[in-house]
C-alpha positions in Angstrom: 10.7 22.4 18.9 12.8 25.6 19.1 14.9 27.1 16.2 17.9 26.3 18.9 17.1 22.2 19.6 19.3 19.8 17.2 17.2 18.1 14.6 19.0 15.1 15.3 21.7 13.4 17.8 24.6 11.2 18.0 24.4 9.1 21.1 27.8 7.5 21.3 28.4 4.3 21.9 31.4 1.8 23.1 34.4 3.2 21.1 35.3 -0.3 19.7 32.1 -1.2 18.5 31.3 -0.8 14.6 27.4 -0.6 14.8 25.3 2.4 14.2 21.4 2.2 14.9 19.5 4.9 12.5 16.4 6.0 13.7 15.3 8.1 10.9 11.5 8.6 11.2 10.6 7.9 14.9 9.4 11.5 15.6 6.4 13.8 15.3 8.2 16.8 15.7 7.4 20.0 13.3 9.2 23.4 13.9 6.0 26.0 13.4 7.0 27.6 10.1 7.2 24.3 9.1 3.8 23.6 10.1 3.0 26.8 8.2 3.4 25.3 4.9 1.3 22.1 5.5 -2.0 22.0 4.7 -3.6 20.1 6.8 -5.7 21.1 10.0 -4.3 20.3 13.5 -6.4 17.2 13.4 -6.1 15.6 10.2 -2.0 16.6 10.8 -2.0 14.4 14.1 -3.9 11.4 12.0 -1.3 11.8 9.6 1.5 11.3 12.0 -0.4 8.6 13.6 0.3 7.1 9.9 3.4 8.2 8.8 5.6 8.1 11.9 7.4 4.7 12.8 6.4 5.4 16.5 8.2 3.9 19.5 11.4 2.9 17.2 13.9 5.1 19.0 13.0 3.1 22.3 13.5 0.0 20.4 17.1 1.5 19.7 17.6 2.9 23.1 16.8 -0.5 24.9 18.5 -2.8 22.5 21.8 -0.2 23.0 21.4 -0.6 27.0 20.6 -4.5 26.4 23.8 -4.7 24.1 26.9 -6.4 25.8 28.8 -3.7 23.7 26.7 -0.6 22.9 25.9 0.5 19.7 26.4 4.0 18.5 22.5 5.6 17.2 22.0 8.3 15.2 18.3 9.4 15.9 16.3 12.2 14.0 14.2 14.3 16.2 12.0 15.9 13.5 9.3 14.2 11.7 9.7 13.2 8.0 7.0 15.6 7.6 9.5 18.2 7.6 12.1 16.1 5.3 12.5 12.2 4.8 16.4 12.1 5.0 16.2 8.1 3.2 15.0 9.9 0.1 16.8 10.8 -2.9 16.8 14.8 -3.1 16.5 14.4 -6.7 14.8 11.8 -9.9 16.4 9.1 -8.3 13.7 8.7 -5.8 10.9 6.0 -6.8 8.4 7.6 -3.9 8.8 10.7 -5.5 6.0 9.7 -8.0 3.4 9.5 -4.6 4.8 13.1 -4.0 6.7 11.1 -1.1 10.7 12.7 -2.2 12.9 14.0 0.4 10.1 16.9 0.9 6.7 15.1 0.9 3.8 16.9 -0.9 0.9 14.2 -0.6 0.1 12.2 2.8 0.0 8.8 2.9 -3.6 8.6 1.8 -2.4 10.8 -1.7 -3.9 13.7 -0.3 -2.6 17.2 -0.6 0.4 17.9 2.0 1.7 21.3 1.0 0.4 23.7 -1.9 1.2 22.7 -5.6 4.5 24.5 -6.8 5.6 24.6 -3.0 9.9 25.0 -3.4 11.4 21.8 -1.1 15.0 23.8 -1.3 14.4 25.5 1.7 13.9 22.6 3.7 16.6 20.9 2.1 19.3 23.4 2.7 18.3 23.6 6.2 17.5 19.8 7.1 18.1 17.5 4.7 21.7 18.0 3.7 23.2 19.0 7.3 21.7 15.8 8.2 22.9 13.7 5.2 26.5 15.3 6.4 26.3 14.5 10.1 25.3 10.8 9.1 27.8 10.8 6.8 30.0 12.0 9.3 29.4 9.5 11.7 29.8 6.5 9.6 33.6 8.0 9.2 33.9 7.7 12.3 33.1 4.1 13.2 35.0 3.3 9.8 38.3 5.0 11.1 37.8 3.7 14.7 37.1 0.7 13.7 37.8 -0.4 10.2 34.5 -1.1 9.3 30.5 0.6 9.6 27.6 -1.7 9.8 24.2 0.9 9.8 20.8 -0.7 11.2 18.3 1.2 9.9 15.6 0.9 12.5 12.0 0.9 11.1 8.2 0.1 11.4 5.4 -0.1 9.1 1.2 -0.7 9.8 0.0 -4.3 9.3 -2.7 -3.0 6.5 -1.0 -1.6 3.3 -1.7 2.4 3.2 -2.7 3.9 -0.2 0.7 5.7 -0.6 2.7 2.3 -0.5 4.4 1.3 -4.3 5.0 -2.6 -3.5 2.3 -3.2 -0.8 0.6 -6.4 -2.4 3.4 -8.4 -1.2 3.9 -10.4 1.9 3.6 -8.6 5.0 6.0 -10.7 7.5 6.4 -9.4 11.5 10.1 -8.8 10.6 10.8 -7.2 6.8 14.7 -7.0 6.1 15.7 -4.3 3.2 18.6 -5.7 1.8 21.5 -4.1 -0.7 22.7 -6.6 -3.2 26.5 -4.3 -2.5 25.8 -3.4 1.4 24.2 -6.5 2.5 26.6 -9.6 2.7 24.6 -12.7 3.6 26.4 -13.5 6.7 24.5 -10.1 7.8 21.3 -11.1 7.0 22.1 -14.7 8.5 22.5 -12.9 11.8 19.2 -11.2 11.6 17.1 -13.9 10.7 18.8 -15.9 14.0 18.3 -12.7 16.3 14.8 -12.0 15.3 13.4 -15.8 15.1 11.6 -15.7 18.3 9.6 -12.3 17.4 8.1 -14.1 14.2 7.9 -14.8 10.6 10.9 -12.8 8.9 11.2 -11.7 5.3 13.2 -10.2 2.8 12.6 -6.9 0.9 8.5 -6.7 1.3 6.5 -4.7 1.3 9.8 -2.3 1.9 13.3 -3.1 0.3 16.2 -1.5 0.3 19.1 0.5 2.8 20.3 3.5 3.8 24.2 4.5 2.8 25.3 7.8 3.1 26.0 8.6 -0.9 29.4 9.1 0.4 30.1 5.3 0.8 27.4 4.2 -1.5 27.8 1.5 -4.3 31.9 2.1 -3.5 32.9 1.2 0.0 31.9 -2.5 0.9 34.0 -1.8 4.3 30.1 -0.2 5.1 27.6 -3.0 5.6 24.1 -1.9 6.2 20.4 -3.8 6.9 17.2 -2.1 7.4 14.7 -3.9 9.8 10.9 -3.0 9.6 9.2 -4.4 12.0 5.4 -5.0 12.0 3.4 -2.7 13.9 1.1 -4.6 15.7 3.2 -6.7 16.6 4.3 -4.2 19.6 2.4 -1.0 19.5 -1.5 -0.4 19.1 -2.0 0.6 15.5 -2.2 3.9 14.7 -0.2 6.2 17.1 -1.0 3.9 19.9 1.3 3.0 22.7 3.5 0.6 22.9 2.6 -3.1 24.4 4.8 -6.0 25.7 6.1 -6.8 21.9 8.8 -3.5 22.6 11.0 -5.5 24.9 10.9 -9.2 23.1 11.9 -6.7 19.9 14.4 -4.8 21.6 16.5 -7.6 22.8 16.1 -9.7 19.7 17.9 -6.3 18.3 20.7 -6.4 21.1 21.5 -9.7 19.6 21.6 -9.0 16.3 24.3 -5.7 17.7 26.1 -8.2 19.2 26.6 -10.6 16.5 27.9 -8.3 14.7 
């Protein structure tokens, strides 16, 4: 990726419509001095990313928004989380940070070394984390003032065996996890999930991942923001790790159009 590419797009939707697919950690991408700082070799870097990177999840979002009767609005990131993780708390708030998984990861998802001890994260904070935080925070505005109201889909995957770095991964395991917010989430939102992703499986709540993203903006304050994340099983559409993706990307992507259209 060149210094010059965005490190993340807008791809606007139907003007009326209050949805806004987040696709925060479907790419492998790593500017070179980023790579710099890394420690890995160029081999155990790609395994890593095999790992780490919910592959294929901004097709989901691109399909489901063509499938859609009215389109979503997505806001994709086109960097890898190896260079920041913009769901992350920047600061003590953030429960991964104890995995050296913060905003700036310093362990892989295996707890081995990442970047070299004492490595600063402001750098790559200044210059990804918070323009980012801005712009999605910026783009929520705008379906709030278009439309009175935001709903944020956080679009995710996770691997069917639990990896090392995971805090709650004894739990259940379903082939649809919804993170919920006990402010963010209103049940009739997670209703409309459950209904528009019954035919793609068993669907849970809050295991082995919990939680949304709000821009801090909106957080805890504005309930005029509703927000779900969906993680979806891994082998239940894609060959696990960093495989392509199989017939389970279409059934997936139009049980997502559905859920955009209930809402």
């Amino acid at each position: 990726m060149t210094e010059s590419a965005p490190s993340f797009e807008l791809l606007p939707g139907a003007a009326e419509s209050p949805v806004l697919l987040h696709v925060p950690h479907s790419a492998r991408a790593i500017p070179g001095d980023v790579r710099d700082g890394i420690v890995l070799d160029d081999a155990a870097l790609e395994r890593e990313l095999d790992h780490i990177t919910d592959a294929h999840t901004a097709e989901i979002a691109g399909r489901a928004a063509e499938l859609a009767g009215l389109a979503p609005w997505r806001f994709v990131n086109r960097l890898s989380r190896l260079v920041v993780d913009p769901e992350r708390f920047p600061d003590e708030r953030e429960e991964m940070a104890a995995v050296g998984m913060g905003a700036v990861y310093t362990r892989t998802t295996h707890r081995g070394q990442l970047r070299p001890a004492g490595a600063d994260p402001e750098p790559l904070l200044a210059r990804w984390f918070r323009p980012y935080a801005a712009a999605m925070t910026e783009a929520v505005a705008g379906r709030l003032a278009a439309t009175g109201r935001a709903v944020i889909i956080d679009v995710h995957s996770y691997p069917s065996e639990p990896l090392p770095y995971e805090l709650h991964g004894a739990g259940p395991r379903p082939p649809v996890c919804l993170g919920t917010d006990a402010f963010h989430t209103p049940a009739e939102l997670t209703e409309a999930a459950r209904k528009a992703f019954a035919g793609c499986g068993e669907t849970g709540l809050d295991s082995p991942f919990a939680g949304t993203y709000v821009p801090l903006e909106f957080y805890g304050t504005n309930a005029r923001v509703g927000a779900l994340m969906v993680e979806i099983r891994r082998d239940t559409y894609m060959t696990e790790p960093g495989g392509p993706a199989g017939p389970g990307l279409e059934r997936l992507a139009t049980a997502l159009a559905a859920l955009v259209d209930a809402l």
